[in-house]
N, C-alpha and C positions, 0 to 999 in steps of 0.2 A: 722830607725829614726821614732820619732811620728809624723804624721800633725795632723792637727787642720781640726775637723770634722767640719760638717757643724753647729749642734748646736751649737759649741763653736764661729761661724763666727761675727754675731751680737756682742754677748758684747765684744768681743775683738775690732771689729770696734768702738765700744763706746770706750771704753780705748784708741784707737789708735787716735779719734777725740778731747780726751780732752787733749791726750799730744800735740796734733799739734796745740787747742786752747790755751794750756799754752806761746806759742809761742807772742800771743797777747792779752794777757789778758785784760789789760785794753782799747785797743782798741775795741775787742770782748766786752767787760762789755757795753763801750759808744753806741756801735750798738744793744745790746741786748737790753739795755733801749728805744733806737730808734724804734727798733722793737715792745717793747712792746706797748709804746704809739702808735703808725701806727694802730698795731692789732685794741686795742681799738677803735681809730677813724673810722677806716674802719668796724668793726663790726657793731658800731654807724650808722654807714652811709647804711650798709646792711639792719640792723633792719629801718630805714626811707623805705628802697626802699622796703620792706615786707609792711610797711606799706601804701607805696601809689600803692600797689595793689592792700589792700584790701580796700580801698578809692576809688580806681577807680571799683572796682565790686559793692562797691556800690554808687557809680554816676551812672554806667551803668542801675541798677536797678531803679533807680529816674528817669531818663529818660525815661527809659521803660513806668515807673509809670504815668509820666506826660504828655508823647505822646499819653497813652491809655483815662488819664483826659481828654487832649485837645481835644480828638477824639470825646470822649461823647460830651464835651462842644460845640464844634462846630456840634458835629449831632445837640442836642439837641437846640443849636442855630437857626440855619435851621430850625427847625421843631415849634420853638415858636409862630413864626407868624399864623400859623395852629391852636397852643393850645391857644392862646388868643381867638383866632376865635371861637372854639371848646364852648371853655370856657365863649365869651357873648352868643351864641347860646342857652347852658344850659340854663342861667340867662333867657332867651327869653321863653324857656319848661317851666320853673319853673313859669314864669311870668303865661303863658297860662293854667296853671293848677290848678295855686293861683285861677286868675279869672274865666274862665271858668270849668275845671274838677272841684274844689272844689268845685263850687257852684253845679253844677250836682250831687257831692256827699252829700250835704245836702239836696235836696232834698225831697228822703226817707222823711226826718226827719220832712220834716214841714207838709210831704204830712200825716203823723203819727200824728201830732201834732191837724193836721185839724179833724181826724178822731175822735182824743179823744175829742174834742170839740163836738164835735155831741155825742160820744159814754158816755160822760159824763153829758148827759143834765139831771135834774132829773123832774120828773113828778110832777106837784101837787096831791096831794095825804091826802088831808085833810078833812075828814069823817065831816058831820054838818057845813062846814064851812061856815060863812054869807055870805060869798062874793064868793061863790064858782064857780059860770057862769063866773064871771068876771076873776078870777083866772085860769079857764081852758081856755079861751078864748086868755089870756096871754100867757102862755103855749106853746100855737099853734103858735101863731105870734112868738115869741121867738125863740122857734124849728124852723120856716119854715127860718128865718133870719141867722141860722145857718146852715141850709142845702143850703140854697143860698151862705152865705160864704164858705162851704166845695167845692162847685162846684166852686166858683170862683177861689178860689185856685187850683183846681184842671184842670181846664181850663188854669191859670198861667204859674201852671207850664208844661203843656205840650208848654202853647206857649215859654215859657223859651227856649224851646231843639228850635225849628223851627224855633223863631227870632234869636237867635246866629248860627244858620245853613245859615239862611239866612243873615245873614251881613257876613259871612266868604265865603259865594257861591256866592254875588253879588261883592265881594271884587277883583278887579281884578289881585293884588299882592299876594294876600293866597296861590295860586296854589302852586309858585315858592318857596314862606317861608316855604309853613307846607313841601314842598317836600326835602327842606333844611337843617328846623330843623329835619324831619326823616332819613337823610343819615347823618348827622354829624359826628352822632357819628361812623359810620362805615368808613366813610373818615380818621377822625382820626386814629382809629386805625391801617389802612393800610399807612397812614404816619410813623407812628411808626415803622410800621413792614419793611417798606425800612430802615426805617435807622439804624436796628437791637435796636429796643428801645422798651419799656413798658411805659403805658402812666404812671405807678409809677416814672420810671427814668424820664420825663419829666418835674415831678414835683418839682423833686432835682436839677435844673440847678443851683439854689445859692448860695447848699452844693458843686457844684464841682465846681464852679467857688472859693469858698474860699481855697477848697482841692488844685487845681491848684496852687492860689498863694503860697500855702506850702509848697505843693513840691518845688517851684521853688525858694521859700527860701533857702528849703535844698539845693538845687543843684549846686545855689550860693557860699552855707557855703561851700562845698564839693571841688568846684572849686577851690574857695581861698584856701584852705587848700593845696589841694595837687601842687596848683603852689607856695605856700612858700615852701614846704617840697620838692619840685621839685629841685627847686633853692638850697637847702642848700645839695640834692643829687648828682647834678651836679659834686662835688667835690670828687666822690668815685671812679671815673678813675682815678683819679689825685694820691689823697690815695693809692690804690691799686699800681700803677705805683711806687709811693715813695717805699711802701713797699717791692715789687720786687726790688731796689735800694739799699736796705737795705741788701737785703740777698742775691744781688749778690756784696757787698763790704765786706761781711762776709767771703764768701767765697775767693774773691780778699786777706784778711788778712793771709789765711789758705793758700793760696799758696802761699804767702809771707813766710811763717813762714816755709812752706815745701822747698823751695828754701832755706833757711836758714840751717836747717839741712844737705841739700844736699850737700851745699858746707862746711860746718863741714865735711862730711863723705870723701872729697877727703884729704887722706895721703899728707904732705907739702913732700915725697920721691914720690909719684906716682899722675898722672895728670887724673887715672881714680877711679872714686869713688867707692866703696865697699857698698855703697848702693842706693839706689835713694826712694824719697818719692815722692808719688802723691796724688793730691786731685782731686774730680770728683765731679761738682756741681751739687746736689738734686740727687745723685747716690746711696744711701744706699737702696738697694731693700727692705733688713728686714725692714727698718722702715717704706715705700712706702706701703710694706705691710699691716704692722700692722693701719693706718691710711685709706688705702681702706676698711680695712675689719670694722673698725670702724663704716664704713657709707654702709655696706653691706646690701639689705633685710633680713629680719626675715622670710620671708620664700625662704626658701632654694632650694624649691619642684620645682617653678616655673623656667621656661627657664632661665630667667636673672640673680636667683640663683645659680642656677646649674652652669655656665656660668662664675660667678662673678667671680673669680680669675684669669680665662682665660683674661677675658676684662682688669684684672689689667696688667698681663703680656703685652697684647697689649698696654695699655696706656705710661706704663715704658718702654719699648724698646722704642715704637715710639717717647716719649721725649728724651731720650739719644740722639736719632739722629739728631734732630733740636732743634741746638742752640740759634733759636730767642725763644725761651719761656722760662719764669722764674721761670714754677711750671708746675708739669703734672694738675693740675687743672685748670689753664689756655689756655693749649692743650686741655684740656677736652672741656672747653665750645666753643672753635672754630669749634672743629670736632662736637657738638649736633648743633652748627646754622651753618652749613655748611660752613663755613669759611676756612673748610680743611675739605679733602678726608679722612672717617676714612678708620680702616684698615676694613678687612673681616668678624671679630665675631661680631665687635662693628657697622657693618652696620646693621647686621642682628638685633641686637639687639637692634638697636637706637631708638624705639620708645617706649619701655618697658625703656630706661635708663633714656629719659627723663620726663617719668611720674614720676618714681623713685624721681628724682632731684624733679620736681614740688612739691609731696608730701610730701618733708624733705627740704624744701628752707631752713629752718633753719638750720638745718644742714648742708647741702651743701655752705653754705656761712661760718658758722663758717670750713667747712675744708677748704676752699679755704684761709683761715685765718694761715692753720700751713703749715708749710715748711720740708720740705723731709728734713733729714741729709745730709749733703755732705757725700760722701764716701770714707777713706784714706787704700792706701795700702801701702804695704813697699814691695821693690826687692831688694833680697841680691844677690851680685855679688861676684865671687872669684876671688882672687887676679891677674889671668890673662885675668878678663876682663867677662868670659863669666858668665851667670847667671844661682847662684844657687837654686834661685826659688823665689814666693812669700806667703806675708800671705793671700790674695785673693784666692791662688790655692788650699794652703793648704798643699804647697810641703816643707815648712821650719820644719827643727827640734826646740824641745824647744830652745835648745841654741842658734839657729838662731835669733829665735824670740824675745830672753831678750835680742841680740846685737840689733835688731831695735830696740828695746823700749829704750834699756840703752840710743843707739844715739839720739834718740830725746827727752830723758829725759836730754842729757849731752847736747845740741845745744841752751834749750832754757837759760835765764838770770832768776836769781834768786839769794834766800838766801842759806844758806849750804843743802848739799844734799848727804846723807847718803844712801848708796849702800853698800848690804848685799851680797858677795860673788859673785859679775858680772860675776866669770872666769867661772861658775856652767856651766858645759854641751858645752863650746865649745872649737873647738880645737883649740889647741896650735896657729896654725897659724890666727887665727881670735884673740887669745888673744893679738900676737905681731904684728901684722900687721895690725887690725883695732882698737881695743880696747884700745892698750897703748900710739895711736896715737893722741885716742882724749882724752885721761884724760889730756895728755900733753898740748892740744891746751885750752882746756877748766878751767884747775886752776889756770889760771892767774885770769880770770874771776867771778870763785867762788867757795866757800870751799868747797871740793871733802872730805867727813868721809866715807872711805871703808873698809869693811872686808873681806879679803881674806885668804886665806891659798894657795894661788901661790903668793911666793913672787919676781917674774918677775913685779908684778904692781906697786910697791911701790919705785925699784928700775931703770927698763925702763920709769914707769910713772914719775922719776924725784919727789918724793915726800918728803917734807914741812918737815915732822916731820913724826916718827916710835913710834910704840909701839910692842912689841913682846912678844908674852904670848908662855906658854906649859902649857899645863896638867898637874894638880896635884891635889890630893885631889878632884878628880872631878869636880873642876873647872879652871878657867883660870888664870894667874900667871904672871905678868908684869916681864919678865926679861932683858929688856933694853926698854930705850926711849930715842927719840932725832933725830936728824937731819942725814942724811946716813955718814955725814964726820965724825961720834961719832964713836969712833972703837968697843968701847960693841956693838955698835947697828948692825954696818955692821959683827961683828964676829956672830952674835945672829943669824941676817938673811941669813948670809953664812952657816950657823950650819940648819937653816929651808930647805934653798933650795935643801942642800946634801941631808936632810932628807926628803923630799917632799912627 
């Protein structure tokens, strides 16, 4: 016989989920909508909590910001009373230099001024002139009056330097001022330099005293913000939890609907079933997989690459085993904050998995968003009980496998339902002892359109109405219709069965 390899495993498990979802369709429908809005909100609520992280990285930097302001502010606090000091002391230099140095520095200038007074005298110099004793006599006194004003000036100004020498030498506080305003300015700047400052930054206390209240605006804005968005977060455990609610009532329907089949498939002559169905919640490995690898790194080169499908193996056993969790993503995030003992790859690996997750929050939130397929298999049993295998193992022949399908395509309620040659590929005794057992139980319920060429189905199935064709003309040929009391029809089908 054929099994069913493992590529074929997956989409026949999808086939096998959607007939076991036929079972509760519109249930399944009312919960898938459930589901969806949940998704949405919870996504909603993810994307808030991305964002009051990167809210809080930057309050953390505003603080940073305004603790290193208030540092300066308060050095430079400390150190003002110095710079005013600093600062009339100048005003004091400035003063001392106005009056005294500047005057010192014009000097030169008058002692220059004097000289050209003398250096510019002009001589009389006037050949015949009447009055000329008298004119030269002038001359002399003139000259000699400005060479007495050249020396008095000149006398002046040296008493200038010696009387201001002498009112600062006879002064008994000069000592203590001029020794004061000379170290000022050195005091200063070793003030500075304790409190890691320049006397430029001393000058800016107003610009950081304004910078401060800005920051501290922002930090304000920043707060309020992430304690409304806080508040409206609060509600994503809750979310979440619904959600998980959600798709474990999903699965709740699915083995409703499996128990439904199950007891279809026990014969009303035998008390043990010829098949049994099971559902297994968030059990479909291929799809487990396919959504690990979805959120796999891109580089593959790296340990935690290499690695990656091992760790999924480990995540999916170790869910299967504990049944308080409602998604292996949920296990996930307890085993990265130690909330559970991981297993042995994933310890070694635990701190590369949660850089991983950090780097793809976005990611990592919308997959904590999708849900694992539940997993359905079918076990066919033979009629005395013991078991002929299942579609999981891969030990069923085809004909095996269209008797599961057929039974939970004939279990669930519906409109007419048209079946192309059911009897294909099995034998005789699965035809009469499980197959013509449930077309019986099941066409009260709803319109059974079969075509077969074993007319055992039409006549053990207890069937409504015949049509009976042959060959001709290379096509088919109605040669009786009607209900089996019709005698063309039972002669027809009597005439098929000999001829089988």
């Amino acid at each position: 016989t054929d099994t069913v390899t493992t590529n074929n495993k997956p989409r026949e498990s999808n086939r096998l989920l959607k007939l076991i979802d036929g079972f509760a369709k519109n249930d399944l429908l009312t919960l898938g909508k459930k589901e969806l809005d949940t998704k949405r909100k919870v996504k909603e609520l993810f994307s808030v909590t991305r964002k009051i992280a990167e809210l809080n990285k930057e309050l953390k930097q505003s603080k940073q910001e305004q603790h290193n302001l208030e540092r300066q502010w308060k050095a430079r606090s400390e150190i003002q009373t110095e710079a005013n000091k600093h600062q009339q002391i100048k005003l004091e230099k400035e003063y001392l230099d106005s009056v005294i140095q500047k005057t010192k520095d014009s000097l030169p200038n008058i002692e220059q001024l004097a000289t050209s007074i003398i250096d510019s005298h002009p001589s009389f110099q006037v050949e015949n002139s009447p009055h000329k004793d008298w004119f030269i006599q002038l001359d002399k006194k003139v000259k000699q009056i400005k060479d007495n004003i050249y020396s008095e000036i000149l006398t002046a100004i040296r008493k200038f330097d010696t009387d201001v020498e002498a009112i600062l030498n006879e002064d008994p506080d000069w000592p203590n001022i001029h020794k004061e305003i000379e170290s000022s300015e050195q005091r200063f700047l070793k003030a500075c330099e304790e409190k890691g400052l320049s006397p430029e930054d001393v000058d800016r206390i107003k610009d950081i005293y304004d910078l401060k209240a800005q920051k501290q605006n922002e930090i304000d804005k920043l707060t309020q913000e992430i304690s409304e968005l806080t508040n409206f977060s609060n509600d994503l455990q809750e979310s979440l939890n619904h959600l998980h609610i959600v798709w474990r009532d999903q699965y709740h329907k699915r083995n409703k609907a499996a128990t439904s089949a199950n007891q279809l498939a026990v014969p009303s002559n035998n008390k043990k079933p010829f098949l049994e169905v099971t559902v297994q919640y968030q059990s479909s490995y291929e799809h487990f997989q396919e959504l690990w690898e979805s959120f796999a790194p891109q580089d593959r080169r790296k340990r935690l690459g290499k690695n990656w499908e091992e760790l999924g193996n480990e995540l999916f056993e170790s869910f299967k085993l504990n049944d308080e969790y409602h998604s292996p993503w949920q296990m996930l995030n307890d085993l990265l904050h130690s909330k559970l003992a991981p297993p042995q790859l994933m310890n070694d690996n635990l701190s590369e998995l949660k850089a991983h997750l950090s780097e793809n929050n976005e990611d990592w939130d919308n997959l904590q968003c999708l849900r694992v397929n539940d997993s359905v298999d079918i076990t066919l049993y033979h009629k005395d009980g013991s078991k002929a295998g299942s579609i999981s193992e891969g030990s069923l022949s085809d004909g095996q496998r269209n008797t599961a399908t057929l039974a939970l395509l004939l279990a669930q309620d519906g409109g007419p339902l048209i079946i192309d040659q059911p009897e294909d590929e099995l034998d005789s005794s699965y035809i009469f002892n499980e197959l013509i057992p449930m077309l019986r139980n099941v066409k009260s319920k709803r319109q059974l359109i079969i075509s077969t060429h074993n007319a055992n189905l039409p006549v053990n199935g207890d069937s409504e109405y015949v049509y009976g064709f042959e060959a001709r003309d290379r096509k088919g040929n109605c040669i009786a219709s009607g209900g089996l009391d019709n005698s063309i029809v039972t002669k027809a089908i009597l005439d098929i069965m000999e001829g089988s």
